[in-house]
C-alpha positions in Angstrom: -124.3 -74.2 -1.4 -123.0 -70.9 -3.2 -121.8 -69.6 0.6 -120.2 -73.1 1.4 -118.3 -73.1 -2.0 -117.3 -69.2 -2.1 -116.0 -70.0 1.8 -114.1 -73.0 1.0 -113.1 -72.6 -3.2 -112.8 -68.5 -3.4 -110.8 -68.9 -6.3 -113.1 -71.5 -8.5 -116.3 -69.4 -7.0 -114.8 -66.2 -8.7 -115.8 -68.0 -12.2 -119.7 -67.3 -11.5 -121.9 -64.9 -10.7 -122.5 -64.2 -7.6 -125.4 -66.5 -6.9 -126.9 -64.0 -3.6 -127.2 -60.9 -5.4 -128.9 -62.7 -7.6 -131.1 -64.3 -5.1 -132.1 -60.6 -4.1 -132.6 -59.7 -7.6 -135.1 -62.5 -8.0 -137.0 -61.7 -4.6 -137.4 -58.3 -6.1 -138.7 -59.8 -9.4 -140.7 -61.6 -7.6 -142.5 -59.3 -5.6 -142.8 -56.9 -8.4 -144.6 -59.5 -10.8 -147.1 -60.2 -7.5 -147.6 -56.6 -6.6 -148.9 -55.9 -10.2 -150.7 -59.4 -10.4 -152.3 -58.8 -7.0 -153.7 -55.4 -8.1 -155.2 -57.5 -11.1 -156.8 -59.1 -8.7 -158.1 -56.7 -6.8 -159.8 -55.2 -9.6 -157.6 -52.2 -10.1 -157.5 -51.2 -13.9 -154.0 -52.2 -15.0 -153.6 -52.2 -19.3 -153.0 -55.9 -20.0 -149.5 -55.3 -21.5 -148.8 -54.1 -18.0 -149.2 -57.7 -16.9 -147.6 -59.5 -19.8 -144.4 -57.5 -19.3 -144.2 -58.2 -16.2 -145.2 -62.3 -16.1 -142.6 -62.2 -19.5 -140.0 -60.3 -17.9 -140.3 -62.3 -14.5 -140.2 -65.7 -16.6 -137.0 -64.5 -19.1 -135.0 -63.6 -15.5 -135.8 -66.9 -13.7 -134.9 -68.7 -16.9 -131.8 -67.1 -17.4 -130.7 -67.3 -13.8 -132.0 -71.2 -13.8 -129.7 -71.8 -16.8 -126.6 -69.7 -15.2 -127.3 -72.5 -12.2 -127.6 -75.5 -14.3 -124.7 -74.4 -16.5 -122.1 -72.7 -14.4 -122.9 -72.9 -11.1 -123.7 -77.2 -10.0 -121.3 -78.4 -12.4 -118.4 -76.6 -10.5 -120.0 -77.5 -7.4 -119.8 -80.8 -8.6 -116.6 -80.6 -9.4 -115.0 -78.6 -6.3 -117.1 -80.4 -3.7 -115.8 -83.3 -2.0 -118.2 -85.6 0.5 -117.5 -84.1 3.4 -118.8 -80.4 1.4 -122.1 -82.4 0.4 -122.2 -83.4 4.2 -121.9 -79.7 4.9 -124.8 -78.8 2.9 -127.5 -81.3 3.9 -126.7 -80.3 7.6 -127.1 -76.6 6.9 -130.2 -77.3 4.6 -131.8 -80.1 7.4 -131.4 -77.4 10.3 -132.6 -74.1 8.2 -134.6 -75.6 5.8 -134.3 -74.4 1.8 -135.3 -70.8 1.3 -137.1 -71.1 -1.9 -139.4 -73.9 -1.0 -140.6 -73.3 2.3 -144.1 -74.2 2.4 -145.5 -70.9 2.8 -143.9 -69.5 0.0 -145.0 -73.0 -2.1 -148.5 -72.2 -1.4 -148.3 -68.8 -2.2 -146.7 -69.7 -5.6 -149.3 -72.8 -6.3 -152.5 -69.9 -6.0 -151.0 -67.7 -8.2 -150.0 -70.3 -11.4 -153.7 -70.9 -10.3 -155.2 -68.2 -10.8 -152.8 -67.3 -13.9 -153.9 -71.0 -15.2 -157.8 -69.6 -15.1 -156.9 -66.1 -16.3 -155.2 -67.5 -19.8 -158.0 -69.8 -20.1 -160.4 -67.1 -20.1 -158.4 -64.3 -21.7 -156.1 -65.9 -24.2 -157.4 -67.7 -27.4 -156.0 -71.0 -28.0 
């Protein structure tokens, strides 16, 4: 949606972040917060403020980045787009699929708020 908007409405898209650097950003957050968690999990001694920095730091950024989307980001798309952009969009999102939900990458994220569900349960007082 960002590309299709930025390609179409350069001017309007110059209001808001730029919504793929910030993709990459979150990729790296990502695989930071599992690198440390996956070493948890392997049994590697890692000092439990280790871990909460990183699930806290990991949660603050999507958050943030969530509300730059919900705020900034849709509601100009909603306003620049016309039906023939929306058209454009479910084509490109039918034929590649959406890159944050693929099922592999689902799955990966369902085991690990597993896991974190279990840890909390048996680390953290209620």
């Amino acid at each position: 949606m960002f590309d299709h908007l930025r390609a179409k409405y350069p001017r309007e898209a110059e209001a808001i972040v730029d919504l793929t650097i910030e993709h990459t950003d979150t990729h790296q957050r990502v695989n930071l917060f599992r690198r440390v968690f996956y070493e948890m999990l392997q049994e590697a001694i890692i000092p439990r403020s280790a871990l909460v920095f990183s699930a806290r730091s990991f949660i603050r950024a999507e958050r943030r980045h969530m509300r730059m989307e919900e705020d900034d980001f849709f509601p100009l798309a909603e306003k620049c787009f016309l039906l023939e952009d929306w058209s454009s969009v479910e084509e490109c999102l039918a034929k590649n699929g959406e890159p944050l939900f693929v099922k592999q990458v689902e799955n990966k994220f369902k085991g690990i708020s597993e896991r974190l569900l279990e840890l909390e349960k048996q680390y953290i007082p209620n």
